[in-house]
N, CA, C and O of each residue as an XYZ file, in Angstrom:
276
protein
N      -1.206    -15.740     15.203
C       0.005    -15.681     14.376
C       0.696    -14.324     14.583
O       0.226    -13.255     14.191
N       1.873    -14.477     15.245
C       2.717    -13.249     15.671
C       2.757    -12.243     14.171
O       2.341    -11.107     13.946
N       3.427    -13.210     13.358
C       3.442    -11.860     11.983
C       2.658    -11.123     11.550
O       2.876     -9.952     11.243
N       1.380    -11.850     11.445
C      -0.175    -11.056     11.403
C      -0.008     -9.663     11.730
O       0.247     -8.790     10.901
N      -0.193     -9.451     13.219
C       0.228     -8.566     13.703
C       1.018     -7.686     14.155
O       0.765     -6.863     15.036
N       2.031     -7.830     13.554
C       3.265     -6.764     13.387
C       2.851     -5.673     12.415
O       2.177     -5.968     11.428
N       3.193     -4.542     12.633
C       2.348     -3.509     11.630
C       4.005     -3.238     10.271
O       5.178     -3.595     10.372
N       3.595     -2.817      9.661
C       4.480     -2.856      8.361
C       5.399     -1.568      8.793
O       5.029     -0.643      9.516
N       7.103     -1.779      7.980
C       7.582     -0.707      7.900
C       7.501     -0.164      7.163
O       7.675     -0.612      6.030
N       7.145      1.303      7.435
C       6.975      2.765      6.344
C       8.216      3.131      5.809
O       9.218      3.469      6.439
N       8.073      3.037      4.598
C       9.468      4.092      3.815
C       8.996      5.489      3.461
O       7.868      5.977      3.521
N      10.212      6.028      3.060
C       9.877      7.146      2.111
C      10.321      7.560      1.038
O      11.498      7.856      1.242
N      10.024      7.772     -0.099
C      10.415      7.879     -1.441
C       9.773      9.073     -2.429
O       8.563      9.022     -2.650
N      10.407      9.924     -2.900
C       9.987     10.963     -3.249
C       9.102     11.770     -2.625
O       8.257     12.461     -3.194
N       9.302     11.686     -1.359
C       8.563     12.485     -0.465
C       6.900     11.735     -0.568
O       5.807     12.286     -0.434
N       7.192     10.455     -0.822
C       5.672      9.284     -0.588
C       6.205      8.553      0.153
O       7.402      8.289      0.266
N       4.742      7.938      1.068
C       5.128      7.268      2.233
C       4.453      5.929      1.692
O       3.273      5.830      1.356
N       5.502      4.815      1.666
C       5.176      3.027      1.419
C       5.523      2.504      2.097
O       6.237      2.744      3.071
N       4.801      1.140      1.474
C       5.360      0.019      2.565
C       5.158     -1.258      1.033
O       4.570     -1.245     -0.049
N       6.285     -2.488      2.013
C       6.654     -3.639      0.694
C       5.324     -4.653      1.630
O       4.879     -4.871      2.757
N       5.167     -4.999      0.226
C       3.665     -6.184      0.787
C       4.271     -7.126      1.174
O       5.211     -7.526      0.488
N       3.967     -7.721      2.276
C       4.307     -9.067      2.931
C       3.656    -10.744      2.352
O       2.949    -10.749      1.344
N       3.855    -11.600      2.816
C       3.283    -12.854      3.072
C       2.097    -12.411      3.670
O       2.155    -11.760      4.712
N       0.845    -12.730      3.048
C      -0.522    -13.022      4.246
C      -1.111    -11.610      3.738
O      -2.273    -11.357      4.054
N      -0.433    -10.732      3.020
C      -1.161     -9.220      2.979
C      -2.254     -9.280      2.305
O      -2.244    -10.296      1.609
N      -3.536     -8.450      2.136
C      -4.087     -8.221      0.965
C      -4.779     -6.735      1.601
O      -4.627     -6.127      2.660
N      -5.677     -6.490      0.267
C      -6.098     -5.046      0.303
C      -6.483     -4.771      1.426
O      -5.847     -3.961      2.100
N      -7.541     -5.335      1.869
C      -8.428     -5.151      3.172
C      -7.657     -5.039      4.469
O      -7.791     -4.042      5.179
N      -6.764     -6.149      4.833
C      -5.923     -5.755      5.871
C      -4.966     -4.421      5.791
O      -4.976     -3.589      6.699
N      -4.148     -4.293      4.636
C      -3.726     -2.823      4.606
C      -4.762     -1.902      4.886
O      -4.606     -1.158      5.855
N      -6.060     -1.799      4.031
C      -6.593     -0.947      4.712
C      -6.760     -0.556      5.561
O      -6.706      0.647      5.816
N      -7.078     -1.621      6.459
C      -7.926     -1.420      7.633
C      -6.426     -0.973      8.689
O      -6.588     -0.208      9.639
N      -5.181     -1.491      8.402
C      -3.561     -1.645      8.985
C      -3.629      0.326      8.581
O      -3.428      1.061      9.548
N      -3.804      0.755      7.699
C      -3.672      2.226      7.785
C      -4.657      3.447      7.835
O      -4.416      4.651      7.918
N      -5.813      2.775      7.760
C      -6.994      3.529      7.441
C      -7.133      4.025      6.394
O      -7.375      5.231      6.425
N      -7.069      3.522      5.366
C      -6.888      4.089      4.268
C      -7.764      3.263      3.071
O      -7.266      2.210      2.673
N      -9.180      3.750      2.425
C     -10.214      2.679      1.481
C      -8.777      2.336      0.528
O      -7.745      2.892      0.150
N      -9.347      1.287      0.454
C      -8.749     -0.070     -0.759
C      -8.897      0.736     -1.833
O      -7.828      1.038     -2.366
N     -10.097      1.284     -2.437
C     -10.099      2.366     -3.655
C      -8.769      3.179     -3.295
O      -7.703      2.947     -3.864
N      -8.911      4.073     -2.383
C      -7.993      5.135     -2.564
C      -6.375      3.970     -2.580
O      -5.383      4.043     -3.305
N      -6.605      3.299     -1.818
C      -4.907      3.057     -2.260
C      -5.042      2.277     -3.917
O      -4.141      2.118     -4.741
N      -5.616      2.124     -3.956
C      -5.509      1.099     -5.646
C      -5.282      2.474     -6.210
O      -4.295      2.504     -6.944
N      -5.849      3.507     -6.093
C      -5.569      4.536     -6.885
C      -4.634      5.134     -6.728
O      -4.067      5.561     -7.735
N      -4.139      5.387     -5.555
C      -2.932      6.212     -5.407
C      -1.650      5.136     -6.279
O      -0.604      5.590     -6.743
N      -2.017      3.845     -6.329
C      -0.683      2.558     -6.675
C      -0.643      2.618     -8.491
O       0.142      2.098     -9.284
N      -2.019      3.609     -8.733
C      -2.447      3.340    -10.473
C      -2.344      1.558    -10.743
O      -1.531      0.891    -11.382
N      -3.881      1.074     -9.726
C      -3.830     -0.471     -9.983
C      -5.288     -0.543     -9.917
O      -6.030      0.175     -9.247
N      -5.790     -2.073    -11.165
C      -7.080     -1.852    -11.018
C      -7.751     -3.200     -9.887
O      -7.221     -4.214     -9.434
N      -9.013     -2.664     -9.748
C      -9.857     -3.463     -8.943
C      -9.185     -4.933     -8.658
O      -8.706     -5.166     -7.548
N      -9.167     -6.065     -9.865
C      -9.358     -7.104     -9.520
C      -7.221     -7.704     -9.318
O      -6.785     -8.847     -9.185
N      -6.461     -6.414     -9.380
C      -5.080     -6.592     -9.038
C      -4.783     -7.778     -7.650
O      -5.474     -7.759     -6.632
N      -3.737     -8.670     -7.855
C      -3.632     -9.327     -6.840
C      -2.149     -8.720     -6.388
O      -1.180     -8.442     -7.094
N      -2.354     -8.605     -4.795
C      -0.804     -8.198     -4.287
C       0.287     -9.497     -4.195
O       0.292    -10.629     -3.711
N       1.080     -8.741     -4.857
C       2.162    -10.088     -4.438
C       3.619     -9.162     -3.672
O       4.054     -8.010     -3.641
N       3.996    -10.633     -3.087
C       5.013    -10.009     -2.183
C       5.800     -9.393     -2.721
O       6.068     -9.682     -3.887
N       6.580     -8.119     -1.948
C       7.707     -7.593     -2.290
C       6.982     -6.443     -3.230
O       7.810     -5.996     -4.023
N       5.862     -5.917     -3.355
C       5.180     -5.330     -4.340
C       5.430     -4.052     -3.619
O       5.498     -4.439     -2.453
N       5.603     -2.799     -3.605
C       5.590     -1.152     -3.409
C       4.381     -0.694     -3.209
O       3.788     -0.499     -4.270
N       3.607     -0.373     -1.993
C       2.251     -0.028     -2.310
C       2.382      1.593     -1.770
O       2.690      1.794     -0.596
N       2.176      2.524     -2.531
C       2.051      4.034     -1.872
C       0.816      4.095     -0.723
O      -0.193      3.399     -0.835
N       0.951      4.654     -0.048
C       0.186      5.277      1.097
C      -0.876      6.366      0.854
O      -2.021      6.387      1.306
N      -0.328      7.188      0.123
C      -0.224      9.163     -0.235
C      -0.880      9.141     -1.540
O      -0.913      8.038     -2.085
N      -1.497     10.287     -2.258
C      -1.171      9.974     -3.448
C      -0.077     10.646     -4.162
O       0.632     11.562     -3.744
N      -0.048     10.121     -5.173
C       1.082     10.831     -5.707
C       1.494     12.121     -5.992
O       0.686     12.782     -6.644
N       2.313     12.546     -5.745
C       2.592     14.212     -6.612
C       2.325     14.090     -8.203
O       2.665     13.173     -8.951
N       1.567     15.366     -8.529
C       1.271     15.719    -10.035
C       2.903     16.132    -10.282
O       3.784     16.669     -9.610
N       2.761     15.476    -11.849
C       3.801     15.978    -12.617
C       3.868     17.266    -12.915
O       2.722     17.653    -13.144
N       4.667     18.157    -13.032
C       4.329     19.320    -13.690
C       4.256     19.422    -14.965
O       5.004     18.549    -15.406
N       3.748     20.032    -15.879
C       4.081     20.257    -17.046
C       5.001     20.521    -18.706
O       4.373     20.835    -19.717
């Protein structure tokens, strides 16, 4: 399946780097699509464990910048 394998486009937004979840996505393939553990991105997204991705969803890359005070 050609789409499978097309790698996702990166945005950038507040100086964080995302991408919009596709058809067919889930944790594991992003992961493994950026190198990046499924923990750390659930955390960087502030989403828990049993979250399902749905399309069109914002997933950060990075983690986030701290707020300042």
């Amino acid at each position: 399946d050609k789409e499978e394998s097309e790698s996702h486009q990166t945005y950038i937004a507040n100086d964080l780097l995302y991408i919009v979840v596709r058809a067919g996505d889930s944790w594991k393939s992003i992961s493994k699509e950026f190198d990046i553990s499924q923990k750390k991105l659930r955390k960087y997204n502030d989403l828990y464990k049993g979250y399902a991705l749905q399309v069109g969803d914002i997933l950060y890359l990075e983690k986030k910048n701290k707020k300042a005070d």
